[in-house]
C-alpha distance (Angstrom), angle and dihedral (degrees) to the residues before:
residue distance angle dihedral
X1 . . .
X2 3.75 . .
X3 3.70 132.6 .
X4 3.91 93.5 -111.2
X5 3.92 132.6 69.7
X6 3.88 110.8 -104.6
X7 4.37 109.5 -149.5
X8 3.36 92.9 -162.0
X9 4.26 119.4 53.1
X10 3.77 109.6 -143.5
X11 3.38 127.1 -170.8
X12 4.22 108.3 -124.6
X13 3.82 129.9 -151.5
X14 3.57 94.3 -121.5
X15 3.75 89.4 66.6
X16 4.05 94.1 -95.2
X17 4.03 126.8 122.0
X18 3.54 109.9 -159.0
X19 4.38 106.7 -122.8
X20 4.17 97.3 -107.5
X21 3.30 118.2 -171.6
X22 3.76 83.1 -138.6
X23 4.10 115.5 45.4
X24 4.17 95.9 -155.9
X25 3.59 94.4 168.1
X26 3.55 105.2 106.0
X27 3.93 89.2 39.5
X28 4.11 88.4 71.0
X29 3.85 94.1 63.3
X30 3.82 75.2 59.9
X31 3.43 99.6 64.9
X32 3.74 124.6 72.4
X33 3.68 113.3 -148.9
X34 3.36 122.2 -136.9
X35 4.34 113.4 -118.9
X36 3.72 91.7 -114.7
X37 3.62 89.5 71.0
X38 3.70 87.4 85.6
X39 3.52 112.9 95.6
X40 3.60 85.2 -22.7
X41 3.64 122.5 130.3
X42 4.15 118.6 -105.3
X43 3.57 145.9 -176.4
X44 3.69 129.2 -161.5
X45 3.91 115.3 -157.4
X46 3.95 115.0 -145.7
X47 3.70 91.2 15.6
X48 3.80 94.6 175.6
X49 3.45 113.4 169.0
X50 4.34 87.2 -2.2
X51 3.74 103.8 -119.2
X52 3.79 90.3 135.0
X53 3.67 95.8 44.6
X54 4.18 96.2 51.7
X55 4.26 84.9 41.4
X56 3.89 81.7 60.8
X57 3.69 93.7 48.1
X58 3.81 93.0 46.9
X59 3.86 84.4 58.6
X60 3.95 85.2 57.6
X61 3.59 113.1 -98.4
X62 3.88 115.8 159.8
X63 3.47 90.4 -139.4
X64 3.78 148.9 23.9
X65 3.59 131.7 -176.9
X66 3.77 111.7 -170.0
X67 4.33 115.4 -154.3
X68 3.44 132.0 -152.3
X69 3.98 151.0 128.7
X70 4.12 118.7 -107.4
X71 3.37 102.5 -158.9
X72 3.48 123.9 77.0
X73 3.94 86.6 -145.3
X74 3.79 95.1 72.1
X75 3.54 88.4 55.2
X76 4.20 107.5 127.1
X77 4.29 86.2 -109.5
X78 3.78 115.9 -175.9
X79 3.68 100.2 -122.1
X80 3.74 102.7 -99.9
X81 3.78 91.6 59.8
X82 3.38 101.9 41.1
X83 4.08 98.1 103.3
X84 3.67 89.5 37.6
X85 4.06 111.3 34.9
X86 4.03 89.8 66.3
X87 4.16 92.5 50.5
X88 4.46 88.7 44.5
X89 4.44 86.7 51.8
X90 3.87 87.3 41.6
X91 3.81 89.4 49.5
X92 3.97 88.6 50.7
X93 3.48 93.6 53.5
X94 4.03 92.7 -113.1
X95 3.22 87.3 153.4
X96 4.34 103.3 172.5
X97 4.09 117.4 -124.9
X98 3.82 98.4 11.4
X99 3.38 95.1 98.3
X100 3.54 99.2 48.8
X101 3.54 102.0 53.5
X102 3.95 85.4 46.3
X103 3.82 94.8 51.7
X104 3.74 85.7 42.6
X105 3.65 95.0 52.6
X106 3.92 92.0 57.1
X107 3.34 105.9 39.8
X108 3.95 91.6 53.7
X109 3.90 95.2 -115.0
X110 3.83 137.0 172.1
X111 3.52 93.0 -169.3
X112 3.81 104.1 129.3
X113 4.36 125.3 -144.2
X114 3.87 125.3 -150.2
X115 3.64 129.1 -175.1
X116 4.18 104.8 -115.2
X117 3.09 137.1 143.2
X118 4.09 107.9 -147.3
X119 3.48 104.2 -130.4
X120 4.22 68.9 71.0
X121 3.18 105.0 65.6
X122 3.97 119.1 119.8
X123 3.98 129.4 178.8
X124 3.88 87.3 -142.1
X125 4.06 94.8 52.6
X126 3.80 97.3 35.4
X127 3.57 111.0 23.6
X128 4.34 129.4 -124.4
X129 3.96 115.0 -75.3
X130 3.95 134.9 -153.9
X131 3.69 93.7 -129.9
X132 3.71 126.6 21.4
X133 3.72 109.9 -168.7
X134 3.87 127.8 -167.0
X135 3.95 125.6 -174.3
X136 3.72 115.7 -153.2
X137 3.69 93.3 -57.8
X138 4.00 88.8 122.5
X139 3.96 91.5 88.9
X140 3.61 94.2 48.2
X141 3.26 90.7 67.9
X142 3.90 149.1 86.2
X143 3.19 99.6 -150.5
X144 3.47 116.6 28.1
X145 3.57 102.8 160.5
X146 3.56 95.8 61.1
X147 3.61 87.4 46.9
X148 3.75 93.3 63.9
X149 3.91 89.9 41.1
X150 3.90 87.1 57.6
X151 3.89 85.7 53.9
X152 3.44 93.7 47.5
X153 3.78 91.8 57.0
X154 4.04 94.5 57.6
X155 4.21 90.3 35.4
X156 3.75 107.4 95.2
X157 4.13 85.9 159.0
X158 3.64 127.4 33.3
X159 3.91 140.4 -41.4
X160 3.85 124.1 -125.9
X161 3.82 107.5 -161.5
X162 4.11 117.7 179.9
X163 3.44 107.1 173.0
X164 3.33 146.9 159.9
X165 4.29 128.2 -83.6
X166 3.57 128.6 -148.4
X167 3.84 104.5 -132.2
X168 3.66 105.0 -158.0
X169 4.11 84.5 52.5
X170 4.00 89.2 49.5
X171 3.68 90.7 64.4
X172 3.84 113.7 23.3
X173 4.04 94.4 39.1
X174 4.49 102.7 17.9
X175 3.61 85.6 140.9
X176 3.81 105.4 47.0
X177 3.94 116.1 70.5
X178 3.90 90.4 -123.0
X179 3.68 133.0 153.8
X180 4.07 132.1 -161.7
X181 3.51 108.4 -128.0
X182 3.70 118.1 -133.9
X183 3.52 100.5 -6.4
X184 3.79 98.5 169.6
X185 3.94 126.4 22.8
X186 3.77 89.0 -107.2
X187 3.81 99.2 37.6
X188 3.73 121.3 81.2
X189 4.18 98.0 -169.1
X190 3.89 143.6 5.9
X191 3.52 110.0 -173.1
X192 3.86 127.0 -169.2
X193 4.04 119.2 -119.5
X194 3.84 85.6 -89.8
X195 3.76 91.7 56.3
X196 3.27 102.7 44.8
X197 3.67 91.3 50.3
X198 3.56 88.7 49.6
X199 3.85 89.7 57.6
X200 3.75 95.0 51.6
X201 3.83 83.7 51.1
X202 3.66 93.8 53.9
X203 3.88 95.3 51.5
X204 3.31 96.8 55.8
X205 3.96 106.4 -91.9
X206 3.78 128.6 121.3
X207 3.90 112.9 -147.8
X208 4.00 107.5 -124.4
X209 3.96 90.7 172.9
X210 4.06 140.5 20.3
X211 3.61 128.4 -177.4
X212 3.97 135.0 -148.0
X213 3.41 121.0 -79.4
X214 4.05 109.2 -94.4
X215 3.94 126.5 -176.1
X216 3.94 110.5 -125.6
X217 3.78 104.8 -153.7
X218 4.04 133.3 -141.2
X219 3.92 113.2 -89.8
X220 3.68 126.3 -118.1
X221 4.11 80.5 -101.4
X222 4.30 86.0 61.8
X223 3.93 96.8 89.5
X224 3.76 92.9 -173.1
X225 3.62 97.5 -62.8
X226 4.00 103.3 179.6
X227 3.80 113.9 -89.7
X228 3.99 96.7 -127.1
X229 3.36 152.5 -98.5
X230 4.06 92.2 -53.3
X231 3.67 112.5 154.1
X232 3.58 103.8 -142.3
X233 4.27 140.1 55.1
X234 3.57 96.1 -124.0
X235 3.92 85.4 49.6
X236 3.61 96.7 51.4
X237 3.63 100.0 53.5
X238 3.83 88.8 55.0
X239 3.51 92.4 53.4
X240 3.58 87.6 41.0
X241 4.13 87.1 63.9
X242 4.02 98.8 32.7
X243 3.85 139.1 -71.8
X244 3.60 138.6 -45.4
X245 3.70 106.9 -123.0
X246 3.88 144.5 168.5
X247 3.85 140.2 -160.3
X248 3.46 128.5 -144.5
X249 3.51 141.2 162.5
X250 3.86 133.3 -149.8
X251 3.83 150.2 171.0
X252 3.43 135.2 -129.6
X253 3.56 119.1 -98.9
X254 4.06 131.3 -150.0
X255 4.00 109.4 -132.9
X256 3.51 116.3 -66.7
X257 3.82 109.2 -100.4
X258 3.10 91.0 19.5
């Protein structure tokens, strides 16, 4: 279809679906919106490839700003990949933005993309939004908490969170907000339900709604790319088929005692 590889796999009006490496299609009849999305203003962190940000503007927001880096150097790399992570998604074609404006030009969109990293984000630069939305970008990066305390400072609505679950931490810890660390070479956290609950906590959010858990499977753009470095059977073969994920949403909270 095009000479770069699309993240996200997005169904087209000319009859095309872009080959993702990640096929979250059925994961947005997971997610329930919050009523402000309706000619509310949103932003979707690590828009990639946008599907997330034109699904919010096909449930009627007035405007969406999509946010991400361009450069494959201001990726969060672990330090022994850091000289060699941005030549491998280079060599791929992963080439960051080109996909969105693409998608966006055939689907008719007004959804709008700016080069940011979120640790960037500022109120006074960018504005407040009714509904922030982030797609499993949380384990990609170092610092994840500060990453949702940045999106708490321009969220003067909700959150929508779908992100990804460690599996092996769902069942041997599902009480215990726990995390693996590193559990791929290009992932920096998975966190169980607990722990990523825990995080929201921590940056300032209170959940006000969680989904089921919901397996978002490879895209057609996948090509049997190995599943991880999982730890157990029963944890392969999920990865094998897709990712264990969860939705949630959640508000911004004033300091406690305050």
């Amino acid at each position: 279809m095009t000479s770069h590889a699309w993240y996200h796999t997005i169904d087209l009006p000319d009859g095309t679906t872009t080959e993702g490496w990640s096929d979250t299609r059925n994961a947005a009849t997971h997610v329930r919106w919050p009523e402000t999305i309706a000619g509310g203003r949103c932003l979707d962190v690590g828009t990639f490839d946008g599907f997330w940000a034109f699904e919010m503007e096909r449930h009627g927001a007035r405007e969406v700003l999509g946010l991400d880096i361009d450069d494959p150097d201001d990726v969060d790399w672990p330090y022994d990949t850091r000289a060699s992570g941005p030549v491998h998604l280079r060599a791929r074609g992963s080439l960051m933005g080109r996909g969105f404006e693409e998608a966006k030009l055939k689907l008719g969109s007004s959804a709008t993309r700016i080069c940011l990293s979120v640790y960037n984000l500022d109120p006074a630069v960018h504005g407040r939004f009714d509904v922030v939305n982030c797609g499993a970008l949380i384990l990609h990066l170092a610092h994840p908490v500060l990453a949702l305390e940045r999106m708490r400072e321009v969220c003067s609505g909700e959150l929508v969170l779908i992100e990804s679950l460690d599996p092996v931490l769902e069942i041997a810890a599902r009480r215990t907000p726990a995390a693996r660390f590193a559990p791929e070479p290009d992932k920096w956290w998975r966190a169980n339900t607990a722990g990523l609950l825990a995080m929201v906590d921590r940056a300032g959010f209170d959940v006000t709604w969680l989904s089921p858990r919901f397996l978002v499977p490879h895209g057609p753009g996948w090509k049997g790319r190995q599943a991880g470095l999982l730890n157990s059977v029963a944890a392969r073969r999920l990865g094998s088929r897709g990712g264990l994920h969860r939705a949630l949403r959640a508000r911004p909270r004033l300091p406690r005692g305050t």
